[in-house]
C-alpha positions in Angstrom: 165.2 75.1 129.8 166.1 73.3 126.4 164.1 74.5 124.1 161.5 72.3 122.4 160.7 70.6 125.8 158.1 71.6 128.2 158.3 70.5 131.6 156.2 67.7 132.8 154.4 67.2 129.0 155.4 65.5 125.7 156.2 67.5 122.2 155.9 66.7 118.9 159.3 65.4 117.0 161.8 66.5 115.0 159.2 66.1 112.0 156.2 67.6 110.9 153.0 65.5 109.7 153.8 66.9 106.0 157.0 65.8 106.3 156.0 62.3 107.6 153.1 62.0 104.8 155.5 62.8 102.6 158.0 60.2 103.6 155.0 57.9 103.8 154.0 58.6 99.7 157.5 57.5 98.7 157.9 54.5 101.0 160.6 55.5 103.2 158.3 55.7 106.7 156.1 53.1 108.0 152.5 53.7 108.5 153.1 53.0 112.2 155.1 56.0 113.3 155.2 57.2 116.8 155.9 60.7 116.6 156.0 61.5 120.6 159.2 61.5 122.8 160.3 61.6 126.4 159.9 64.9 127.7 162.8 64.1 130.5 165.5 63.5 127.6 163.7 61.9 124.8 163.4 58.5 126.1 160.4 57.7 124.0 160.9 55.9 120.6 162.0 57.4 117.7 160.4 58.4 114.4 160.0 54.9 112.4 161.2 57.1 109.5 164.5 58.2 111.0 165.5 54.1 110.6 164.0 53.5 106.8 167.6 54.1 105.3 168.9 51.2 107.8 165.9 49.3 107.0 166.9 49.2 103.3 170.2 48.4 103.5 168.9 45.3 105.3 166.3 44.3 102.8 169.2 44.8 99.9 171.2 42.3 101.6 168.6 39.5 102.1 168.6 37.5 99.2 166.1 37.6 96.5 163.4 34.8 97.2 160.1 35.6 94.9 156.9 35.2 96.1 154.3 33.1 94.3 152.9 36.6 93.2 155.9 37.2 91.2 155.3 34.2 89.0 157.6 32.1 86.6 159.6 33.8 84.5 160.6 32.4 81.4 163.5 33.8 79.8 164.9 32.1 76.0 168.9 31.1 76.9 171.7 30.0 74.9 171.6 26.2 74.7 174.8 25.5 74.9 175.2 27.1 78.1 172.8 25.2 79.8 175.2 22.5 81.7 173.7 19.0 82.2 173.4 17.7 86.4 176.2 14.7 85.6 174.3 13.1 88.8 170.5 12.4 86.7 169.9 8.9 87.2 167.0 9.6 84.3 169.2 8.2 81.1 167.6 9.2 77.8 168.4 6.6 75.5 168.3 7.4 71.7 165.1 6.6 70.3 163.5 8.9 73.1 165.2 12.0 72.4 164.4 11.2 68.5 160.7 11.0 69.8 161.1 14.2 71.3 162.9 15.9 68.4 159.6 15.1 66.1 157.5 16.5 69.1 159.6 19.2 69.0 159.3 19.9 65.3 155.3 19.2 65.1 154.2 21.2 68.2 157.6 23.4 68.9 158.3 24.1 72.7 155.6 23.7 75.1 157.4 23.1 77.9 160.4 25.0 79.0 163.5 23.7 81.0 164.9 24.5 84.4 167.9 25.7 85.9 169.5 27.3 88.4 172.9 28.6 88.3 173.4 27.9 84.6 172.6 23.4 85.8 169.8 21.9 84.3 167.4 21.0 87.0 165.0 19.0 84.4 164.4 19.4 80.5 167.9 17.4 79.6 166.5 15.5 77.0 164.7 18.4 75.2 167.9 20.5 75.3 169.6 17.9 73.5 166.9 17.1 71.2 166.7 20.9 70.7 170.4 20.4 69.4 170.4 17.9 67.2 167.8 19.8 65.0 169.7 23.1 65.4 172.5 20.9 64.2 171.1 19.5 61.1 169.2 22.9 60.4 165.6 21.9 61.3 163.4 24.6 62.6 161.1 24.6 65.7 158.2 26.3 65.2 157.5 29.7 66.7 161.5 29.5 68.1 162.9 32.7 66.7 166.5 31.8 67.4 167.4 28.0 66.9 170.4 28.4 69.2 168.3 29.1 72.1 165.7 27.7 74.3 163.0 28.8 76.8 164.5 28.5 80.6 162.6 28.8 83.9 165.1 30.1 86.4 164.8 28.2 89.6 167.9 29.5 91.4 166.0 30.5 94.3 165.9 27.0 95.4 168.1 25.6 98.2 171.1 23.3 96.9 169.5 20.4 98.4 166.0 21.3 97.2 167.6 21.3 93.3 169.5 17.7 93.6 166.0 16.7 95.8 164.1 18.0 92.2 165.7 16.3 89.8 164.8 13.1 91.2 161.4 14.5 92.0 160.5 15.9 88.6 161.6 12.0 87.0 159.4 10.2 89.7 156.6 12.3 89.5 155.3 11.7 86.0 156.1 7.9 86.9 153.5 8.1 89.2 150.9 8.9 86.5 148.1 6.0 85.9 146.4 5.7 82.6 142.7 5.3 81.7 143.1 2.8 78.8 139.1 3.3 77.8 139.9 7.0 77.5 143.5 6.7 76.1 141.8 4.1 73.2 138.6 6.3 72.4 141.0 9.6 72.0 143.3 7.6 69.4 140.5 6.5 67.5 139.3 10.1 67.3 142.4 11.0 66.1 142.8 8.2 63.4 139.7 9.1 61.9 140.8 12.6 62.2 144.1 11.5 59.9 146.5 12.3 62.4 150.0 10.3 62.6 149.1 8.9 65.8 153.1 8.0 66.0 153.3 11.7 67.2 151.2 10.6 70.4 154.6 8.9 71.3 153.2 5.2 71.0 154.9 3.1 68.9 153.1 1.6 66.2 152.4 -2.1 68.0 151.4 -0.4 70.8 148.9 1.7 68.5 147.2 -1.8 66.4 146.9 -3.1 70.3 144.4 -0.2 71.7 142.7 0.5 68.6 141.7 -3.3 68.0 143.7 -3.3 65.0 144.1 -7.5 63.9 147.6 -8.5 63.9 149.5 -9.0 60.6 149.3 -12.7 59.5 152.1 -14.7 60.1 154.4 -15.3 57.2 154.3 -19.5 56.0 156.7 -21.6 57.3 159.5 -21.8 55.2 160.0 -25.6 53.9 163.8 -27.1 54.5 164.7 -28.1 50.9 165.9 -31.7 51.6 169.2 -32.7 49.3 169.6 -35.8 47.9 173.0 -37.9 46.9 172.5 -39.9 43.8 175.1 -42.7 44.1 176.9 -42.9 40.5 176.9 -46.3 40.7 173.5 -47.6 41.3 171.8 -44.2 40.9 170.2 -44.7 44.8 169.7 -41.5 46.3 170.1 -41.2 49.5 170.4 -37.9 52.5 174.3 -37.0 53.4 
C-alpha cells in the first residue's frame, strides 16, 4: 500500500495547516483551499495554493485597468511632449488662449490636462497658453518648472473611448445653462470687491450689460463741411 493513503478514507495533503496559513499571510493561497484528495489515486482537487504561481503570471499579463479606488493621478510632464489630437474639431482661436494665459497667470493651474499615450485627450488650449508664457518668461504661480504641466494619465481608456472624449469633454461644458440673476449679483459682488472682473472671462460689453452699467453716449454727428466755388468773374459761389 502507497504510503500516505488509507484504504477506503481520505488524507490530508501534501501541506500542512502552517504551511497553508503561511502561504495565506503572504498572498500566495486563497482563503478557499480544499486540502482533501481522492483516496483511490488523488482524484480530488488540488491545493488552491499549488496554482498561485500560475495565477500570477496571469494577473501580470492582463493589462493594468485601475479601479475607481486607485484615483487620478496627476503627474507634472514636459509640455512639449504632450502631442496635440490633429482630429479636435474644438479650434481655439487667439483671443481665447490669451484669455486663458491671464487665467493662467492670476490663479496658476487649476485644472490639469489629459492624455494617453503622450496625445492630448483635452487641455489643448491651456498647453499652448502654458507656452506662450514659458516663452516670454512669465511665471505661473505655484508651477515650479515653467517647462512642464500637470497631466492626468488616461491611457487606460479604449482607442475609441479617447477619440469618443475629446468630443465629449468640448460638448459637455456646452451643455451648461447660466442663471443670469446669479451670474449678475456675483459680478456686482466682485466690483465692489475691486476685482478686474475681465478675469471672469467676460468681455467688458458683456460686463456694463449685466451689471446695468448705462451705455457710453454716442459721439455727435460729424457735420460734412460743404465747399463752395467762388466764380472769379462775378464772385457767385456755387457747389462743384
Amino acid at each position: 500500500m502507497a504510503a500516505g493513503f488509507k484504504t477506503g478514507g481520505r488524507v490530508k495533503g501534501s501541506m500542512n495547516k502552517a504551511t497553508i496559513a503561511r502561504l495565506q499571510a503572504e498572498g500566495e493561497a486563497s482563503t478557499d483551499v480544499d486540502t482533501d484528495v481522492g483516496a483511490a489515486g488523488g482524484g480530488g482537487r488540488r491545493p488552491a495554493a499549488f496554482g498561485a504561481a500560475s495565477q500570477a503570471r496571469a494577473r501580470a499579463k492582463r493589462p493594468h485597468r485601475p479601479g475607481p479606488e486607485a484615483g487620478l493621478r496627476i503627474r507634472y510632464e514636459e509640455l512639449d511632449d504632450l502631442h496635440e489630437y490633429e482630429n479636435n474639431a474644438n479650434q481655439h482661436p487667439a483671443d481665447q488662449i490669451t484669455l486663458i494665459e491671464r487665467l493662467l497667470v492670476e490663479y496658476g493651474w487649476t485644472t490639469p490636462m489629459g492624455k494617453a499615450k503622450g496625445m492630448l485627450i483635452y487641455g489643448h488650449a491651456r498647453r499652448q497658453a502654458a507656452r506662450n508664457l514659458r516663452d516670454r518668461g512669465v511665471p505661473i504661480p505655484n508651477n515650479p518648472d515653467p517647462d512642464k504641466g500637470p497631466v492626468v494619465d488616461l491611457s487606460h481608456l479604449t482607442r475609441a473611448q479617447r477619440r469618443a472624449y475629446v468630443i465629449a469633454d468640448n460638448e459637455s461644458a456646452r451643455r451648461s445653462k447660466t442663471d443670469r440673476e446669479m451670474l449678475a449679483l456675483e459680478l456686482g459682488e466682485l466690483n465692489d470687491l475691486g476685482f478686474d472682473l475681465t478675469l471672469t472671462g467676460f468681455g467688458q460689453e458683456d460686463l456694463d450689460t449685466m451689471l446695468g452699467e448705462p451705455p457710453p453716449p454716442e459721439p455727435p454727428p460729424v457735420r460734412e463741411t460743404i465747399k463752395y466755388v467762388t466764380c472769379p468773374h462775378c464772385e457767385h459761389r456755387f457747389t462743384p
